[in-house]
C-alpha positions in Angstrom: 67.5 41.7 39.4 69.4 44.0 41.9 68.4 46.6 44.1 71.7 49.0 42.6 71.0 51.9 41.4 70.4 52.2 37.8 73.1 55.0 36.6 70.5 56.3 33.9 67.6 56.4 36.9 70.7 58.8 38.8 71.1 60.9 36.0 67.7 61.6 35.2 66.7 61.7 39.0 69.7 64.3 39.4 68.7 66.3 36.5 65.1 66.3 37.8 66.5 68.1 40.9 68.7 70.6 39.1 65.5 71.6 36.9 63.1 71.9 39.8 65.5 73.9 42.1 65.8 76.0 38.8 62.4 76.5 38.1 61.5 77.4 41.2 64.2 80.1 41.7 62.3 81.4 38.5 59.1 81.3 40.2 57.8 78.0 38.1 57.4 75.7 40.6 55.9 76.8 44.0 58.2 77.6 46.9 59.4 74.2 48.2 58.3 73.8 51.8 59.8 71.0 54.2 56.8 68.5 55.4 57.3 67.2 58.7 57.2 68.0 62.5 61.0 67.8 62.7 61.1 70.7 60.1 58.5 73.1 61.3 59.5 76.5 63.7 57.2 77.9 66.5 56.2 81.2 65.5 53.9 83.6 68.1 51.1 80.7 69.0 51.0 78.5 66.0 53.5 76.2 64.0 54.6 76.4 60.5 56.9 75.4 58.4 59.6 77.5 57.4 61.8 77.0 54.3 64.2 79.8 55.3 65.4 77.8 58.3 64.8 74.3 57.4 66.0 73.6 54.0 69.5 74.7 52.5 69.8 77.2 50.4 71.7 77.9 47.7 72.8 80.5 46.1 73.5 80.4 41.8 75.6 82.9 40.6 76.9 83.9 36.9 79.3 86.4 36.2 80.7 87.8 32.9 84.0 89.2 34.2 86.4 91.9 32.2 89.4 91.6 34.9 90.0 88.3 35.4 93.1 88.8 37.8 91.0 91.7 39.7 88.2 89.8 40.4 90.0 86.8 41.8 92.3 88.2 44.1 90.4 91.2 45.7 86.8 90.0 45.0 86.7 86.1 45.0 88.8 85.7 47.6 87.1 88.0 50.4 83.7 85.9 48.9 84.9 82.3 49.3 86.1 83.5 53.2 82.6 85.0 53.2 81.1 81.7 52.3 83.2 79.6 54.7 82.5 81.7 57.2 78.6 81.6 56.9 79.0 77.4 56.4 78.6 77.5 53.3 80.3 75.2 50.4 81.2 75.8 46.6 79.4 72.8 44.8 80.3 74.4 41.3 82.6 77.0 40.6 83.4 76.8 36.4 84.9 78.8 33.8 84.5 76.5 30.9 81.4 74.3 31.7 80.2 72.0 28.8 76.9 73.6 27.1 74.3 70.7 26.7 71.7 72.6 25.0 71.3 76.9 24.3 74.1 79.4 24.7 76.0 79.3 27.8 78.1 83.0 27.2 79.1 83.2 31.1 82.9 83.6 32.1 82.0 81.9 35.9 79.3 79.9 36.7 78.9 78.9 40.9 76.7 77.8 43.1 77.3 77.4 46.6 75.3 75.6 49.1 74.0 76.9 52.7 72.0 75.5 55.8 70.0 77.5 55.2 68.1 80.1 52.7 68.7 82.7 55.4 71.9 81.8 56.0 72.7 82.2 52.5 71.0 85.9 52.4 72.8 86.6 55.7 76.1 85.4 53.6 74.9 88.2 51.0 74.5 90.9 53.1 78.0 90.1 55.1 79.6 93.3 55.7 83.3 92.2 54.2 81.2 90.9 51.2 79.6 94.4 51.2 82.9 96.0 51.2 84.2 94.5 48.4 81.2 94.5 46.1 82.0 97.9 43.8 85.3 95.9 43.0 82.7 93.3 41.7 80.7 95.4 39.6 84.4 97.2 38.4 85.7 94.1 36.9 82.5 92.4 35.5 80.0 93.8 32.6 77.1 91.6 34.2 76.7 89.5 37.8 73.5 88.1 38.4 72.8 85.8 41.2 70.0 84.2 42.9 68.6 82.2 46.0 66.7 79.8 46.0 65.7 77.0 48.7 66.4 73.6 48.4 64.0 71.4 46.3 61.6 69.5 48.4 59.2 66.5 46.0 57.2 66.4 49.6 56.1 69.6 48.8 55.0 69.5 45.6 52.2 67.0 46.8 
């Protein structure tokens, strides 16, 4: 017997993590906290652990867009500079992702990934992002998006 891996174990331990980070952006799971010293922030005269600094956050996005060539060149590409510029990364952007169960209508489906959860809402409330936001909601019926912190099992103890 080896120590590798078992590529059904990955899966499921992969899906596990999509579904908590899921569930707790819809307020099913409690708000992932990290455990440790390493993680915690000094705040006045006591110490706590803050998930806004010390976990990443990421930020899941769906959009239904009427103006495909619109919303790429003057919306999508001011956001990905946006992202880059707040350290962010794209783990998923998908027009045509392959619907395992339910109804997946959605045109574009992202999430990008941050260092943080306030990073991620200091990404949202970038000023160039700002700018180009009524070009957003003038090329899509529907953009809903979400933050959410990175899913911690420690946590859940």
């Amino acid at each position: 017997m080896t120590n590798e891996p078992n590529s059904d174990r990955v899966l499921r331990r992969t899906l596990l993590k999509a579904g908590a980070v899921i569930g707790g952006a819809l307020g099913m799971l409690p708000s992932a906290t990290a455990s440790g010293s390493e993680n915690e922030t000094q705040t006045d005269e006591t110490t706590t652990s803050d998930p806004a600094q010390s976990q990443r956050g990421y930020v899941i996005a769906v959009d239904g867009i009427t103006d495909r060539d619109r919303y790429m060149n003057e919306y999508f590409s001011v956001a990905a500079e946006t992202t880059a510029a707040h350290d962010g990364e794209a783990l998923v952007i998908s027009f045509d992702p392959t619907v395992l169960a339910g109804e997946w209508g959605h045109d574009l489906t992202i999430v990008l990934e941050f260092p943080s959860v306030q990073a991620a809402r200091e990404w949202y409330a970038d000023d160039a992002l700002q700018e180009v936001r009524p070009i957003r909601r003038e090329t899509t019926a529907y953009s809903n998006k979400i933050v959410t912190s990175q899913y911690s099992p420690e946590a859940q103890a």
